[in-house]
N, C-alpha and C positions, 0 to 999 in steps of 0.2 A: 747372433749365431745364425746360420744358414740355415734353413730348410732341408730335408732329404724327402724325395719324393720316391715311395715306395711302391711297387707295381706286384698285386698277389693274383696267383690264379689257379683254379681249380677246376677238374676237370675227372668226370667220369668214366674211365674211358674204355669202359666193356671188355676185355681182356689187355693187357700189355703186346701179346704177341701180334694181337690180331689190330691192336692201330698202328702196330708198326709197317704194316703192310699196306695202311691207308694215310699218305703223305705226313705224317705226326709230324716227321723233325721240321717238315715247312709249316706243319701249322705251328709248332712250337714257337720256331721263329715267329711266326707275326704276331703269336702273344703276349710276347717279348718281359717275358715275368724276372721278377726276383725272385721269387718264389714259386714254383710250381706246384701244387699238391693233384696225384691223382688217387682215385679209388676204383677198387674191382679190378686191380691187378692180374688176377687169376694165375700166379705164377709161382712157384718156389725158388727158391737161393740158388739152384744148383741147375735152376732152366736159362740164369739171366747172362746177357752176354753183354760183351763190353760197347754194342752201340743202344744197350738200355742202361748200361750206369752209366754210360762217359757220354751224355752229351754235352755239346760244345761250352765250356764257359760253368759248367754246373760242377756240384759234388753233390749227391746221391742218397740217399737213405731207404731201406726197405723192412716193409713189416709181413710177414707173410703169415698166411694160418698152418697150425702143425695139426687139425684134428682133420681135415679133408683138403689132400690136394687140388690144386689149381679152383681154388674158390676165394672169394675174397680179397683181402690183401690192399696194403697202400705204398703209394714211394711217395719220394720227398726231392724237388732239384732246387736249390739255391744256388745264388750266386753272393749269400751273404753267408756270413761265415758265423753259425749258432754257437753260443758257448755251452750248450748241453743238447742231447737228444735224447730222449726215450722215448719204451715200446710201451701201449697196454697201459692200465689204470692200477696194477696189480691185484686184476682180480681175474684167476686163468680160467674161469668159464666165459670171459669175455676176450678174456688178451691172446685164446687158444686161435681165433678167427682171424688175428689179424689185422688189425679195424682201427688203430690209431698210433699215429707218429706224434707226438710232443717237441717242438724244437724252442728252445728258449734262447732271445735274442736282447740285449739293454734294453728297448725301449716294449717289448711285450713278449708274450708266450704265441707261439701258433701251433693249434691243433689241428692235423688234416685227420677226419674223421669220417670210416663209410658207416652210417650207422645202418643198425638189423632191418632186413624187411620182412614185415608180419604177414604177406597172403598165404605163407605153403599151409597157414594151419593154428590155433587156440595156442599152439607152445610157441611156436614162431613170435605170434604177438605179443606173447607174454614175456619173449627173450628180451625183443626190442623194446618193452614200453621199461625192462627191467634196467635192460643195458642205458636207455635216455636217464630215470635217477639214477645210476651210478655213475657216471660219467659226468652229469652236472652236479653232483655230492662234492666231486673230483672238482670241476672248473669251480665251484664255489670256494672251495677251500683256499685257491689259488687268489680268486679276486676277494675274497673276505681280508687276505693279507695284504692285500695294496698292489697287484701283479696285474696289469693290465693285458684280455685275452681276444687273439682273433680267431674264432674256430668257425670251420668250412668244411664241406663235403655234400655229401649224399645223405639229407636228414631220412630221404623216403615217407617224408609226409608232403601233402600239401597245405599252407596255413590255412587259407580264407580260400572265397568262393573265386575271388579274381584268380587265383592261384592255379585253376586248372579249368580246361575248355567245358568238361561237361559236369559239375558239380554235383547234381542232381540224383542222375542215375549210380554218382561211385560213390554215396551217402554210406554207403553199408560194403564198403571196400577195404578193405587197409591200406592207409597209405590218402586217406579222406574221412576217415572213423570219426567220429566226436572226441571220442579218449585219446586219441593221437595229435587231433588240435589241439585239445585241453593243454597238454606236454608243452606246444609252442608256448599257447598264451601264458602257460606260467614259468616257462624260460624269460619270456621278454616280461613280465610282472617282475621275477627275478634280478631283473639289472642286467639283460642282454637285447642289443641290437638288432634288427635285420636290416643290412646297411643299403640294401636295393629298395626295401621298401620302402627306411626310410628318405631316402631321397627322389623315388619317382612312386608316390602314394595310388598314383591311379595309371599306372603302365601294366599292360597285360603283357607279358612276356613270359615263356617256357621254358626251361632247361631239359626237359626229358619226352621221351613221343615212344608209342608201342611201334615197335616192327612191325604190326598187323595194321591194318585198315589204311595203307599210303596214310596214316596217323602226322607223320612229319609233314608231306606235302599239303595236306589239309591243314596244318596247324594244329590237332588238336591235342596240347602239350598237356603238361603239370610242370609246377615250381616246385621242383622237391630237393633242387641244390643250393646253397646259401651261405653268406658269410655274417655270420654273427660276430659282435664284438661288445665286449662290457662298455656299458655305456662314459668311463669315465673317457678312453677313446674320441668319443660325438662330442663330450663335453669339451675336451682339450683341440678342439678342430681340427683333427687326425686327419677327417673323412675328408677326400676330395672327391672322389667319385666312385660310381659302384657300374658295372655291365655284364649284361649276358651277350656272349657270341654264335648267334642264333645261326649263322652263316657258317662254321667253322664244322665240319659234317666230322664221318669218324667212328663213331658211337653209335647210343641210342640217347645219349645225354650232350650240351655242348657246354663250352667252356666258359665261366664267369669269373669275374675279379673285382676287384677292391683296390682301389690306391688312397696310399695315405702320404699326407704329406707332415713330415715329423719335422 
């Protein structure tokens, strides 16, 4: 039987309205995804217009939040055709934000997910450390039954100390906490992948940079965007390659991917 070589990509991309105004559909193009997932949409149903559903070749999916407009929010463009979508974990103190598209496809599930950032404050981080076990309660349930998962987005952590330029000083940050590493190591204790890491173990590489301090043109990032995948995936040789496109401007985050070859 033939191979299919699948091409997934994610991308943060700090308001919808506002990378359309910064060459998106030509970056789109050169990312040339099956899959696209973005997060931080910041947009409602009733703001999107049809060169944000219809782009070339895609069909479209949106999750938007109902508890505060133009916050949050995810879309979905494939060019593979899911035999189910859904919004949300069914749990509406988290599904109210926005925050995750599930598309289930024969050979796996893919969730595009922005998960919580803990800085505004004690509840913040306690949204997010709450929403990561519910959420993997959720992926658990799926890969406990035999469903093999690729989830990606905006975890808003960073793992390890390779993970971001200045480790040190953002010890006592959210988004570098101990209790929020904890969260990773025991995702990937769990039976989940990080499929960048695990192919290039010692590449320093960023997906996100503060607007302040020329932070981008210095380098000094954080890895807080990633593609996780149940390891039965790695086992079955899915994984062909993993990238950040560090080049691809836009944002405050830039776009990574994963190809699998099935």
């Amino acid at each position: 039987m033939a191979s299919k070589t699948i091409r997934l990509v994610s991308w943060n991309i700090n308001g919808l309205r506002a990378v359309m105004k910064k060459d998106f559909h030509r970056s789109v193009a050169k990312l040339d995804a099956d899959i696209l997932a973005l997060q931080e949409t910041k947009i409602q149903a009733d703001q999107l217009t049809p060169e944000m559903t219809g782009l070339a070749g895609y069909d479209s999916w949106f999750s938007h939040a109902t508890v505060k407009k133009g916050y949050s929010g995810v879309a979905a463009y494939s060019r593979l055709a899911p035999t189910q979508v859904r919004y949300g974990m069914g749990i509406p103190e988290f599904d109210n934000e926005g925050r995750i598209i599930e598309m289930t496809f024969d050979d796996f599930i893919f969730f595009n997910v922005y998960f919580p950032n803990g800085q505004m404050n004690e509840d913040r981080l306690q949204y997010k450390l709450d929403f990561y076990t519910a959420f993997f309660a959720y992926a658990d349930s799926l890969k406990d039954a035999g469903r093999s998962l690729v989830i990606t987005g905006d975890f808003n952590t960073a793992h390890n100390e390779i993970d971001l330029k200045n480790p040190g000083p953002n010890a006592k940050r959210s988004g570098f906490l101990r209790i929020e590493r904890d969260r990773l190591d025991k995702i990937m204790e769990n039976g989940y992948v990080d499929t960048f890491r695990h192919l290039y173990p010692d590449t320093v590489r960023y997906s996100w940079w503060s607007y302040r301090f020329n932070a981008r043109k210095n380098n000094a990032g954080w890895r807080i965007d990633y593609f996780f995948v149940t390891r039965d995936i790695l086992e079955k040789g899915w994984i062909k390659d993993a990238f950040i496109e560090n080049d691809i401007f836009g944002s405050d985050h830039c776009p990574l991917g994963l190809v699998l070859e099935i």
